[in-house]
C-alpha positions in Angstrom: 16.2 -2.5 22.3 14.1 -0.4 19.6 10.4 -0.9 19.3 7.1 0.4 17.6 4.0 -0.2 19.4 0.2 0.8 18.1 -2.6 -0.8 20.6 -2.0 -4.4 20.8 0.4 -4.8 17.4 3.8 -4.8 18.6 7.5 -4.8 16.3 10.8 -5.1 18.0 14.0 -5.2 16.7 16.4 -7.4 17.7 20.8 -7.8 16.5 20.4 -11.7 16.0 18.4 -14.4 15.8 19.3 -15.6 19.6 18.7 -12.3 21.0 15.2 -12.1 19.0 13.8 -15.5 20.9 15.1 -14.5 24.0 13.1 -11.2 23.9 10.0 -13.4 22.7 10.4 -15.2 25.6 10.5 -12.4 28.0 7.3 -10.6 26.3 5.7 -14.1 26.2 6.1 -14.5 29.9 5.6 -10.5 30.4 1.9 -10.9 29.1 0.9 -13.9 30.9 1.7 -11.6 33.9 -0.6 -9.3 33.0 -3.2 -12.0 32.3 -2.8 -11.7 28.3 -0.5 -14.3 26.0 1.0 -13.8 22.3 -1.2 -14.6 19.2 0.1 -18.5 17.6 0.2 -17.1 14.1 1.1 -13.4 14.5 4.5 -13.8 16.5 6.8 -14.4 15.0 10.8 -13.5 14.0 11.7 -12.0 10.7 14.5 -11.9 9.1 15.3 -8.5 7.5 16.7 -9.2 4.1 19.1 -6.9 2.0 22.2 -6.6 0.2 24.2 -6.1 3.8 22.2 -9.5 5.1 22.3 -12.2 2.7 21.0 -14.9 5.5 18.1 -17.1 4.9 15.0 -17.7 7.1 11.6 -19.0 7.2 10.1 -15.2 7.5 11.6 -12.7 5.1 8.3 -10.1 5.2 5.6 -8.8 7.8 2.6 -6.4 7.8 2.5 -3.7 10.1 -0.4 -0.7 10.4 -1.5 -1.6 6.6 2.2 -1.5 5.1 4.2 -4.6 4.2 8.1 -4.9 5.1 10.0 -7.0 2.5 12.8 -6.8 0.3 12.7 -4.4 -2.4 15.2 -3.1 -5.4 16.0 0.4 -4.2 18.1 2.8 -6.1 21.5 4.4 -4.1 22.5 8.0 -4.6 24.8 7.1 -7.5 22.2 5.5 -9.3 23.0 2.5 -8.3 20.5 -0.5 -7.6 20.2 -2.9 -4.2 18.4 -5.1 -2.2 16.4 -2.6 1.0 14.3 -3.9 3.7 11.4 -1.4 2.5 8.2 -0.8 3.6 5.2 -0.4 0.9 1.1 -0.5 1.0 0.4 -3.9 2.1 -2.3 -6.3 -0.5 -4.7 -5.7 2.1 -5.3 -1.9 2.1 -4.8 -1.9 -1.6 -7.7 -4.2 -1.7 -9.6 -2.0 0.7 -9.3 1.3 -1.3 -10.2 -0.2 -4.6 -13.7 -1.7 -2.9 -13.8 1.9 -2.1 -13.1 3.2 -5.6 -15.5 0.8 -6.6 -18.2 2.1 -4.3 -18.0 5.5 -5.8 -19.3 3.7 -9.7 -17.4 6.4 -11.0 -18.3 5.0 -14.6 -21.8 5.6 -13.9 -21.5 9.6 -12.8 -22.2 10.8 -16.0 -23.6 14.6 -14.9 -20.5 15.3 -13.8 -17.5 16.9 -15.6 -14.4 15.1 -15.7 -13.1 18.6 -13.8 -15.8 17.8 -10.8 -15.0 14.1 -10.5 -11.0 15.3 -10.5 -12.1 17.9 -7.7 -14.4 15.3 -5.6 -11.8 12.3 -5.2 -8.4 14.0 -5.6 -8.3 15.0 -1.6 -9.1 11.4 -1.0 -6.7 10.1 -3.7 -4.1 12.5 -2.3 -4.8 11.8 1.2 -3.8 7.8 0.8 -1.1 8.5 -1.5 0.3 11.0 1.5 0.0 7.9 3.8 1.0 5.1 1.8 4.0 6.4 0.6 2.2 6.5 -3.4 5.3 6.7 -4.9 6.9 3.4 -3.7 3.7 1.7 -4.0 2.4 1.3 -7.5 -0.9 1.1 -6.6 -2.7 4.3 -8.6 -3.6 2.2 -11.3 -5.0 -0.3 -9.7 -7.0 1.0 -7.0 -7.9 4.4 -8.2 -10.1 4.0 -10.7 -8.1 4.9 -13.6 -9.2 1.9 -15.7 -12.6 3.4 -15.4 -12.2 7.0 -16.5 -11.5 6.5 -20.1 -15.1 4.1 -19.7 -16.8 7.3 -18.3 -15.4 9.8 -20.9 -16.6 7.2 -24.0 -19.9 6.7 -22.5 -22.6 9.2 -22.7 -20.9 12.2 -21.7 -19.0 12.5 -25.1 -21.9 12.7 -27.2 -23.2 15.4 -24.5 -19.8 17.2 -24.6 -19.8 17.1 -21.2 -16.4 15.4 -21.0 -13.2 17.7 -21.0 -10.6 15.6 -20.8 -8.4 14.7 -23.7 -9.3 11.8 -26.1 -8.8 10.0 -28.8 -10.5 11.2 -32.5 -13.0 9.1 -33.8 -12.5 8.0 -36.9 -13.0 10.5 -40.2 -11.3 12.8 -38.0 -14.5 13.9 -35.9 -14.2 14.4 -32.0 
């Protein structure tokens, strides 16, 4: 039996769906042993859905440590696409770094240089793309305040120069 444990949050893995209850039950009656029982709504069985398992059930995803397991396209070697049972950010911690992104008001900093901003959140950035997996998440956009920057580099900062990153001419061919 292969498992994953973090404090109380437990996953374990299980060959079928008979086998699965029967090690529910044995945890179940495990923890009331030690004086503890199983959350109602957090235990539960999921079915791991891909192209090798083509079953149905009432639970085809979970979240686990801030990273959601569900079915996802994946592509093969050859190039090929499939179904994967694939972990990715979960909804929740991309909701949690943008209120963070947010926090910064980024659009607001305008005595900083577009090369200071880059140099102040990029080890943040970098550090939850690092442990989110940022390339099978597409969550840069969203939580990283790139809807905001080109707000910053039109505001006051361009008609201070202070803003080096590229942009679009104005019109009559002025920058």
């Amino acid at each position: 039996m292969a498992f994953e444990r973090y404090v109380d949050a437990v996953v374990v893995h299980a060959a079928t769906h008979g086998q699965a209850e029967r090690l529910r039950s044995a945890i179940a009656a495990r923890m009331v042993e030690v004086g503890l029982e199983l959350h109602p709504d957090k235990t539960r069985i999921v079915y791991c859905k891909d192209d090798n398992r083509r079953g149905t059930h009432v639970h085809t995803s979970f979240t686990f440590l801030g990273y959601t397991f569900r079915t996802r396209s994946a592509r093969s070697k050859h190039g090929r696409m499939f179904a994967a049972f694939l972990p990715a950010v979960s909804r929740a911690a991309l909701v949690a770094m943008g209120r963070q992104v947010r926090r910064w008001r980024i659009h607001l900093r305008v005595g900083a240089n577009l090369a200071d901003l880059a140099r102040w959140m990029n080890p943040i950035v970098r550090g939850w793309m690092h442990t989110t997996g940022g390339s099978t998440a597409r969550w840069s956009s969203h939580c990283c305040g790139a809807s905001k920057t080109p707000t910053w580099c039109a505001g006051p900062a361009r008609s201070t120069g202070r803003c080096t990153g590229s942009r679009r001419p104005r019109p009559g061919g002025r920058r």
